[in-house]
C-alpha positions in Angstrom: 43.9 47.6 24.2 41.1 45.9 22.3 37.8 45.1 23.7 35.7 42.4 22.4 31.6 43.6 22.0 30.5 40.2 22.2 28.9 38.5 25.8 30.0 40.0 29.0 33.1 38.2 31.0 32.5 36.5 34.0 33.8 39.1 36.5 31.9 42.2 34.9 28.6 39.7 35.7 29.5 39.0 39.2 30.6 43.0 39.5 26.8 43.6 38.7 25.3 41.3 40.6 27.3 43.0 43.0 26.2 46.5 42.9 22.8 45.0 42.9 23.3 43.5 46.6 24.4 46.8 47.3 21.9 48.6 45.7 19.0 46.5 46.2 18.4 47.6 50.3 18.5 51.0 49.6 16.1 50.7 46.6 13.8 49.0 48.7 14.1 51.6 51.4 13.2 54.4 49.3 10.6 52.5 47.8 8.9 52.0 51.5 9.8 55.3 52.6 7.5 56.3 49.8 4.5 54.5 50.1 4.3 55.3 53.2 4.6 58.9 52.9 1.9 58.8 50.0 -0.2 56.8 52.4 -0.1 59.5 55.4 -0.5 62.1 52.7 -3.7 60.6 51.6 -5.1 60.2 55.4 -4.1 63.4 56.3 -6.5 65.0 53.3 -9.1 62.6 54.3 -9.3 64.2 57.3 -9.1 67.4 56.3 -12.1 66.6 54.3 -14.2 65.1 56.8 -13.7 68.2 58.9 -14.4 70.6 56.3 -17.6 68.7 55.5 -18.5 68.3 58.9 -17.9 72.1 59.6 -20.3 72.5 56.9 -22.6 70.3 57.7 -22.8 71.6 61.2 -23.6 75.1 60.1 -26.0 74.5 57.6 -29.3 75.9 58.4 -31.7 73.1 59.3 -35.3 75.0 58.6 -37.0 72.7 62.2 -35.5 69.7 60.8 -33.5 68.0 63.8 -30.4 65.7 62.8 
């Protein structure tokens, strides 16, 4: 059985526009799942931060000076 190499048929093009319908809601889903973990990741060391500079902050020794 010979192939031909030259433009696509008609059915393979609709088959891939196919698997991309298919495709295309989970792709989108991963990409949101994500950006949203990336997102909580990055709050969750700003925090972290804030109360690591704030504990230091709070024991600092203030020589009379009142904050």
């Amino acid at each position: 059985m010979l192939r031909s190499y030259g433009k696509p048929s008609l059915t393979r093009r609709g088959a891939a526009v196919v698997e991309l319908a298919v495709l295309l809601p989970f792709l989108v889903f991963l990409l949101l799942v994500g950006t949203d973990f990336c997102r909580v990741f990055y709050y969750s060391l700003t925090v972290a931060n804030c109360a690591h500079n704030g504990a230091h902050f709070g024991s600092a020794v203030t020589n009379g000076h009142d904050w």
